[in-house]
N, C-alpha and C positions, 0 to 999 in steps of 0.2 A: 504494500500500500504506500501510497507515495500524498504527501500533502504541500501545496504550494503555498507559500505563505507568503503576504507583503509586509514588507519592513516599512514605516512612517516614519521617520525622524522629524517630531515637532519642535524642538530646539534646536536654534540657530547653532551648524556646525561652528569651530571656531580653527581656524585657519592660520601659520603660521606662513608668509610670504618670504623668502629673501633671495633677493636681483638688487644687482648692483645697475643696471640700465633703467636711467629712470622714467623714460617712455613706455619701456617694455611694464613694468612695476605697477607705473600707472595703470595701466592698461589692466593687468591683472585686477589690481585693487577695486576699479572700477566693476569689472564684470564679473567679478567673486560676491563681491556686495550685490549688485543686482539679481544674483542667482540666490539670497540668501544666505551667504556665508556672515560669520564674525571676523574680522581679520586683523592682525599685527603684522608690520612690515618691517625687515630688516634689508640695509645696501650691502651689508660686509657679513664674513663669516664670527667677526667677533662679538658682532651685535646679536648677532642668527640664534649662537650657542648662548648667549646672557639670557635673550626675551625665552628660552624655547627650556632653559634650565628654572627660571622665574614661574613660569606660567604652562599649563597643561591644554595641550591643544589637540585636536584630533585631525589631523594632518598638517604634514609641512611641506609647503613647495618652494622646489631649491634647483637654485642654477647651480654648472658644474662651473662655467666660466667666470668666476668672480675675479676681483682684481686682488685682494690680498690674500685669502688660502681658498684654493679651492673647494668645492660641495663636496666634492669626497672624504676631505678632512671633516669637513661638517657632521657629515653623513654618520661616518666613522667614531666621532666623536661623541655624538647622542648616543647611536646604540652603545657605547664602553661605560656611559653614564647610564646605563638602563630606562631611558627614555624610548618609551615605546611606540611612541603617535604615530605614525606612517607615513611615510616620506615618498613624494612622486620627488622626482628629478625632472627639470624643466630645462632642455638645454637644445643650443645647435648642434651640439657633436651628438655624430647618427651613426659613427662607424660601430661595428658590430665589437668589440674591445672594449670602447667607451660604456656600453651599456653593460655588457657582461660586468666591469669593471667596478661599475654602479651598483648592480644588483650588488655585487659580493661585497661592497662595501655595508651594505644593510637597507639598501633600498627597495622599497617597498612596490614601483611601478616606475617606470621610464619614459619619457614624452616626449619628443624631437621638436625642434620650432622649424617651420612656421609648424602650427598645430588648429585642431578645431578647436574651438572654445566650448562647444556643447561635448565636445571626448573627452577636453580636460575635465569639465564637470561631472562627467558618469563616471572618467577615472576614478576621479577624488569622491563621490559618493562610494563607489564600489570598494575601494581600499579602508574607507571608516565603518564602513557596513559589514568586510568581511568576519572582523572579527565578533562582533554580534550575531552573528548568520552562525560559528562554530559554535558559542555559546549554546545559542538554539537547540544547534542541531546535537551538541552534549546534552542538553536536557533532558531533550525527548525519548533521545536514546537511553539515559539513568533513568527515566517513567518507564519505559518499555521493560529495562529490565529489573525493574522492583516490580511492576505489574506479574512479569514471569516467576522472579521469585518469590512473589507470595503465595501463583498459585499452584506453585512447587511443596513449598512448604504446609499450605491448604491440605495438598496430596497427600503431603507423611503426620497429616495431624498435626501440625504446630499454627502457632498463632501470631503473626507480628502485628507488632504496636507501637505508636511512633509516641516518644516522648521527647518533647523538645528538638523536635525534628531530626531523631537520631533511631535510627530504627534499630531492634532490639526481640530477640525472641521469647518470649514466655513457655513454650512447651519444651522447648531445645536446650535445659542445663546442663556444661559440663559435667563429664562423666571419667573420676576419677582413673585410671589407668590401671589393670591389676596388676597384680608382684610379678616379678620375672620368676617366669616355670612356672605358673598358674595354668591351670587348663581349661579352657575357655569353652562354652557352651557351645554346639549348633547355633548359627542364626532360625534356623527352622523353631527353635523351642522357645521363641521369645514372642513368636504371634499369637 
């Protein structure tokens, strides 16, 4: 059985910007807020790593071509700080190294310019979305299988009961171990 489900995000994503081109910048800023987003902007990698260590953001988009250290450092830099928000990489460099390069830095999706503006957007929802989506789709699956083992345990006569949200057996106590070189009954003689 398969169920399809929509994700709504009613609060405004918030979005972490940093391009050192201030045209290009603009440009984002303006049509990240028009789709909805919250956004902070950094020009440099030193600004990028202060606002992005400060403040918890659920995505960051980040050039690779900056003028003082590169997005890679960037990159690199948040995930060794256990920062986890999700990083598209927004850049000119297309060659196939560049991006791989990215990714293994800790990059989370990869975007070349010129680029669509409605792909940046479904990028950037799809990368904030996905880890909600895992979440999910762990739930359902720990429902599924508490659903099974209750009616597992239903089968052999016992009983679970949730206390505290910790599930817990009432029919099923520990059963002491007998002495070594004891002689243990038939299971047949215990039904």
């Amino acid at each position: 059985m398969h169920f399809a489900i929509t994700l709504r995000v009613t609060a405004p994503m918030r979005i972490l910007i940093v391009e050192d081109e201030p045209r290009m910048l603009e440009l984002l800023r303006k049509g990240l807020y028009e789709h909805g987003f919250t956004l902070m902007t950094a020009a440099d990698c030193a600004t990028g790593l202060e606002i992005a260590m400060a403040h918890e953001f659920d995505a960051i988009v980040l050039d690779i071509g900056l003028r003082t250290l590169d997005g890679y450092v960037l990159t690199q830099a948040l995930r060794e700080r256990a920062r986890s928000a999700p990083v598209l990489i927004l850049t000119a460099r297309d060659a196939e190294d560049d991006i791989i390069h990215g990714l293994d830095m800790g990059a989370d999706d990869y975007l070349t310019k010129p680029f669509s503006f409605l792909e940046l957007v479904a990028r950037l929802q799809s990368i904030i979305l996905t880890p909600i989506r895992i979440n999910l789709r762990f739930s359902q699956v720990a429902e599924r299988w508490k659903s099974a083992m209750n009616q597992a345990m239903l089968d052999f006569g016992a009983e679970i009961t949730v206390d505290d949200s910790r599930e817990r057996s009432t029919a099923c106590e520990p059963v002491p171990a007998p002495p070594i070189g004891a002689k243990l009954a038939p299971v047949s003689s215990y039904a």
